[in-house]
C-alpha positions in Angstrom: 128.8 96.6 81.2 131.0 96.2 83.7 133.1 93.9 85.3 133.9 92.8 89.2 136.8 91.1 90.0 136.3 88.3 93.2 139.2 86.6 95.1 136.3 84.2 95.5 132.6 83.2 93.6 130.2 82.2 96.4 126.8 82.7 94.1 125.1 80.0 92.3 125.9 77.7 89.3 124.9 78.9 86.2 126.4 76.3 83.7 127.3 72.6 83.4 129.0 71.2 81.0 128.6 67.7 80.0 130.4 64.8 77.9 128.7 62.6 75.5 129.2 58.9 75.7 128.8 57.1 78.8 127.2 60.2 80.4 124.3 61.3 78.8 124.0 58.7 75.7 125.1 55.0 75.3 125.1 53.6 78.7 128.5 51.8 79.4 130.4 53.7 76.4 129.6 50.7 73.9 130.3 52.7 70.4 133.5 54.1 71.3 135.0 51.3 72.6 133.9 48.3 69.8 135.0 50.9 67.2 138.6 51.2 68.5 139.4 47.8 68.6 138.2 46.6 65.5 140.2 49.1 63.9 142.8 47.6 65.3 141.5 44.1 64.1 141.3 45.3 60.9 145.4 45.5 61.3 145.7 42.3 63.0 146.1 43.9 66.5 144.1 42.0 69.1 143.6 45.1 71.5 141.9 43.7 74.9 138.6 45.9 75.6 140.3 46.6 79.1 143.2 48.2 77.7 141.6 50.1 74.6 139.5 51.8 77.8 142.4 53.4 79.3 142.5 56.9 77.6 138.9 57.0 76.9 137.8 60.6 76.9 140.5 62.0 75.0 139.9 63.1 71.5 139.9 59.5 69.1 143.3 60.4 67.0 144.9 61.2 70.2 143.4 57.9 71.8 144.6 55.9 69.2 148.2 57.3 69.5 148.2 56.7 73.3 146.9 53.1 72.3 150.0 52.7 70.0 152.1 54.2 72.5 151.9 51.9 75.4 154.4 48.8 75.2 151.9 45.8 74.9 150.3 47.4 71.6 153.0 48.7 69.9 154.6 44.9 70.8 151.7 43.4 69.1 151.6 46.1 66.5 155.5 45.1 65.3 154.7 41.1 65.6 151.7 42.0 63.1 153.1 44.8 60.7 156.9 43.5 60.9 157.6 47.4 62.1 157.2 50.0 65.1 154.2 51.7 64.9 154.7 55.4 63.1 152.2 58.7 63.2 151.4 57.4 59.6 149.8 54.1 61.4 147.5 56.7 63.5 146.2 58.4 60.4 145.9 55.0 59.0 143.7 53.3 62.3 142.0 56.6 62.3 140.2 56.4 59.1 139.3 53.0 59.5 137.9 53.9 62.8 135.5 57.0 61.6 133.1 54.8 59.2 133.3 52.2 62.1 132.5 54.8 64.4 129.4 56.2 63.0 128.1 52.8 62.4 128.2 52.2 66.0 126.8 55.9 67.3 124.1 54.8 65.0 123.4 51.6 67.5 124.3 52.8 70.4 122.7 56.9 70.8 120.1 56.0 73.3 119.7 58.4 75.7 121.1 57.0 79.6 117.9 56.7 81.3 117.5 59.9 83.9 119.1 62.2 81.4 115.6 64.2 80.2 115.2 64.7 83.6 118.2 66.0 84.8 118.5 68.2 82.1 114.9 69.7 83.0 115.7 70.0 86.2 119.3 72.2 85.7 117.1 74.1 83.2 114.4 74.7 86.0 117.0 75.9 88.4 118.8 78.5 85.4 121.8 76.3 85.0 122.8 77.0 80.9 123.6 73.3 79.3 126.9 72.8 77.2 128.8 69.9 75.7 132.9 68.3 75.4 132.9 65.2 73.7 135.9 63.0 72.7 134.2 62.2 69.1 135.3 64.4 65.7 131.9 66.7 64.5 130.7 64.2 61.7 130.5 61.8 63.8 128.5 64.0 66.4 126.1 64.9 63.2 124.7 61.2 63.6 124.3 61.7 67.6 123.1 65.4 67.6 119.7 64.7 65.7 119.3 60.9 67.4 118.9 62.6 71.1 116.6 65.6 70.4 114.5 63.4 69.0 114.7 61.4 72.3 114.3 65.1 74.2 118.0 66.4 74.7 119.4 69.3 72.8 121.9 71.1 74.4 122.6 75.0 73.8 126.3 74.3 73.2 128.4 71.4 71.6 132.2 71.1 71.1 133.7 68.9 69.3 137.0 66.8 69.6 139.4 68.9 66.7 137.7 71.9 67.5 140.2 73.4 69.6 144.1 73.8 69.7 144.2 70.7 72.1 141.6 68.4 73.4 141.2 66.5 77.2 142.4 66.6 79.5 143.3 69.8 78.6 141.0 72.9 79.4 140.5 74.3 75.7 136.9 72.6 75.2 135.3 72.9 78.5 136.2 76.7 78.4 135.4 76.9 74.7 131.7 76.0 76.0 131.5 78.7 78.4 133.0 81.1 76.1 129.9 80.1 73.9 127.3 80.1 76.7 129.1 83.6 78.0 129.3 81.8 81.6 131.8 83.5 83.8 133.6 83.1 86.1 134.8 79.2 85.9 134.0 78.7 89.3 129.9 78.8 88.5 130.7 76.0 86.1 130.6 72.4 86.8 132.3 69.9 84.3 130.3 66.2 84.3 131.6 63.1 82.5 132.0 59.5 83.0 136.4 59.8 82.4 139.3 60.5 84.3 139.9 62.6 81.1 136.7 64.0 82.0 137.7 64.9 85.4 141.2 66.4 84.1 139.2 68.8 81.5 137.2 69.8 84.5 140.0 70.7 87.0 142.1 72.0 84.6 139.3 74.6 83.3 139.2 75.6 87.5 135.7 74.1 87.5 134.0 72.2 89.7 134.0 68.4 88.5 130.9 66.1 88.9 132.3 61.8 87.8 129.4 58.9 86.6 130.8 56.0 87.7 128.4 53.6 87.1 126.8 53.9 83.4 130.3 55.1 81.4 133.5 53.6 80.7 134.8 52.6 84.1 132.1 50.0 84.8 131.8 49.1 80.4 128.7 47.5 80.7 125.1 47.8 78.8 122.4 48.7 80.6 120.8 45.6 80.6 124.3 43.5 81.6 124.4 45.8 84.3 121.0 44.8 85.7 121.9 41.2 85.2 124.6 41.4 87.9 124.2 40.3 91.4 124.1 42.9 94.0 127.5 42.1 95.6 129.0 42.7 92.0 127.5 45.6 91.5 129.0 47.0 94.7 132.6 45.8 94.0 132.6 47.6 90.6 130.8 50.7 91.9 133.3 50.7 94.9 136.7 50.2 92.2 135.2 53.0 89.6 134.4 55.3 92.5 137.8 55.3 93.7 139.3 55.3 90.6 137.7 58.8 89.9 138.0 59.9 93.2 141.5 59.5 92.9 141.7 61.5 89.9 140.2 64.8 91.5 136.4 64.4 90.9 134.9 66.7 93.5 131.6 64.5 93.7 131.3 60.7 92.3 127.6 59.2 91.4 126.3 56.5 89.9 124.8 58.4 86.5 122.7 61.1 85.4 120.2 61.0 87.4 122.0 61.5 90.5 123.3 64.8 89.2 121.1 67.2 90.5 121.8 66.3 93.7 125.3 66.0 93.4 124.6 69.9 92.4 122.9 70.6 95.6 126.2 69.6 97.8 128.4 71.2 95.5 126.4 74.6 95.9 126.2 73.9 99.2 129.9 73.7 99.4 130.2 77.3 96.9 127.9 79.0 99.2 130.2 77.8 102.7 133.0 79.1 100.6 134.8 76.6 99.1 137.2 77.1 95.8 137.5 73.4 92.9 
């Protein structure tokens, strides 16, 4: 077999690469979030939802740490433990946080509506289906089963632990394509609902597709979502949007369902000669 070098890929897309929570299961990233912060509860740290959102994407140890780094929790950390919050504390919040973790996936692995779909249509078009997610494997071995059953089993799954370093770092999103055998990066298009998402994406060299609507920017259920007047809608759309935008996120939609679309422009843009 051999090999040609380009300067740059104008062909098609052969592989996307999706997170978990937020983007393909649990509309409005409920298990992730209610988990965190009553771990922290359970240490007598009132964490707002709001600020336990912040690094969502990131691997759960390493979320926890950035949680403990920022001033206003390691504050109400010392007013609760009588101490600065050490590593030790993140081991500690961490094992609390699994068995409350899986609980929750339990609740909350219902396929985003739109995401059997899209999935058939990538498939349809050749497009090779892998997985990032921010959540250790045993906790994934309660999600994996829960969405095939519901029709989604992708070829590829990485797990947060199973690299040298997770998001926004590169290592998983590439460690998918390695495992697919997708090359070059520029045929690959990284999708989550995160700005740690977005980082993974654009620090792999792929293209980078945000949800703003049903992950963790917006936080809502499906159904709270529904219940909101139209203006509301539009003002948290509008403030997600621009969050992600700002981050890097070649192409912002609402969800899932809007991806294959969001593919079209992007391959319009590959085939014009554009670069991520």
């Amino acid at each position: 077999m051999s090999f040609i070098q380009r300067r740059r890929y104008d062909g098609p897309i052969r592989a996307a690469i999706f997170d978990w929570a937020g983007t393909t299961v649990d509309f409005g990233c409920q298990a992730p979030i209610t988990s965190l912060v009553d771990a922290f509860a359970a240490m007598g740290v009132a964490v707002p939802l709001a600020t336990a959102r912040l690094p969502m994407g990131m691997a759960k140890w390493d979320h926890i740490r950035a949680l403990l780094d920022m001033p206003q929790v390691a504050a109400a950390w010392e007013k609760a433990q009588g101490r600065a919050p050490v590593i030790a504390d993140v081991d500690d919040i961490y094992e609390r946080f699994l068995p409350l973790q899986v609980a929750a996936v339990r609740r909350h692995a219902v396929l985003i509506p739109g995401t059997v779909e899209a999935m058939a249509a990538l498939q349809a078009r050749g497009i090779r289906i892998g997985t990032t997610t921010g959540f250790p494997r045993p906790v994934m071995e309660v999600v994996i089963p829960e969405a095939a059953r519901q029709g989604y089993a992708p070829e590829v799954i990485v797990c947060a632990g199973e690299t040298p370093s997770g998001r926004p770092g590169p290592a998983m999103a590439l460690k998918a394509l390695i495992a697919l055998d997708i090359h070059p990066v520029q045929a690959a298009v990284k999708i989550g609902d995160t700005v740690v998402d977005v980082g993974e994406g654009l620090n792999a060299g792929m293209w980078t597709i945000a949800l703003a609507v049903t992950g963790n920017e917006v936080g809502l259920t499906e159904a709270e979502w529904a219940a909101l007047p139209a203006e509301r809608q539009a003002a948290l759309r509008r403030i997600a949007t621009e969050k992600l935008q700002a981050a890097g996120a070649h192409e912002v939609v609402d969800g899932i369902a809007d991806v294959p679309a969001a593919l079209d422009r992007i391959q319009a843009r590959i085939t014009a000669g554009d670069v991520p």
